[in-house]
C-alpha positions as a printed Julia matrix, in Angstrom:
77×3 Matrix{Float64}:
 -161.21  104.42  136.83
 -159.39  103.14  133.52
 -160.09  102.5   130.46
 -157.15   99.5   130.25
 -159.31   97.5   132.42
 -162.08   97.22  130.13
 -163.33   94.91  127.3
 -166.17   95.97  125.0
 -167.1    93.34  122.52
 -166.41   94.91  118.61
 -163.09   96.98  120.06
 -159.41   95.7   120.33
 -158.24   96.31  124.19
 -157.91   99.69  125.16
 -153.81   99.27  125.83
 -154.23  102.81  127.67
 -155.76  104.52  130.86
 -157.51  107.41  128.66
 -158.33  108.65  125.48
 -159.46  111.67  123.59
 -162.89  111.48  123.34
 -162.59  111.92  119.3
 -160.57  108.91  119.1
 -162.89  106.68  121.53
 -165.95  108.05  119.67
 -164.25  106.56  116.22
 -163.8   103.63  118.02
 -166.73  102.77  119.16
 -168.46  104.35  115.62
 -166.46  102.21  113.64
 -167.44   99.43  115.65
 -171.75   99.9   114.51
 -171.94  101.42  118.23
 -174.19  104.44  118.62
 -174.97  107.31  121.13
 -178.02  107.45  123.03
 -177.66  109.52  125.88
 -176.4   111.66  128.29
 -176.23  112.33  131.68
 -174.18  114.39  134.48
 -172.44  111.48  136.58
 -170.26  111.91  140.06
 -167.19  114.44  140.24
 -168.6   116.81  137.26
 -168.12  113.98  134.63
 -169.82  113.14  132.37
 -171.77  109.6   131.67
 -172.26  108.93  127.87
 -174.66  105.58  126.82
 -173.83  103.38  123.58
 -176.09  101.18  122.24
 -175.29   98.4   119.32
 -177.36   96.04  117.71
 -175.66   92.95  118.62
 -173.47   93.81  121.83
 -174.52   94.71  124.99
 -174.92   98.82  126.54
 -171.88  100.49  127.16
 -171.6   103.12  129.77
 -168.71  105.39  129.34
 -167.5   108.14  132.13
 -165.94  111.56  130.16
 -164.01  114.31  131.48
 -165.99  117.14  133.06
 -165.32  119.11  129.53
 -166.0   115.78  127.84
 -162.48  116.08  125.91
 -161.34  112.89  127.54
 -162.78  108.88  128.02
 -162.08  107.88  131.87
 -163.42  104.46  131.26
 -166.3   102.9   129.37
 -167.91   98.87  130.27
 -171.19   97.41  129.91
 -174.21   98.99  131.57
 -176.01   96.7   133.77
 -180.04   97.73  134.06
């Protein structure tokens, strides 16, 4: 998993593999996205849901301590 290979409509491309979580949270804030939940996902990570009101939902994977972004794309229901 990588963050570099993702697009999410509203960001520039992620030009790395991670990030801090503070700095993808700005992102994706900055962007009109929002948090709307939570869940425990595979490996002790972490899965994180963003809604916006225009762009599709965007799944993101954390760190186990949720100080780092794996990867984040579009959540498909």
């Amino acid at each position: 998993m990588t963050l570099d290979k993702h697009n999410i409509q509203g960001l520039a491309a992620f030009t790395s593999k991670t990030l801090p979580s503070s700095d993808f949270e700005q992102l994706m804030s900055n962007a009109e996205y929002f948090e709307i939940g939570t869940a425990p996902a595979q490996g002790g990570r972490i899965k994180v849901w963003w809604s916006h009101d225009s762009y599709p939902r965007v799944e993101s994977i954390y760190s186990p301590d949720k100080n780092t972004v794996l990867t984040a794309a579009y959540h498909i229901s």
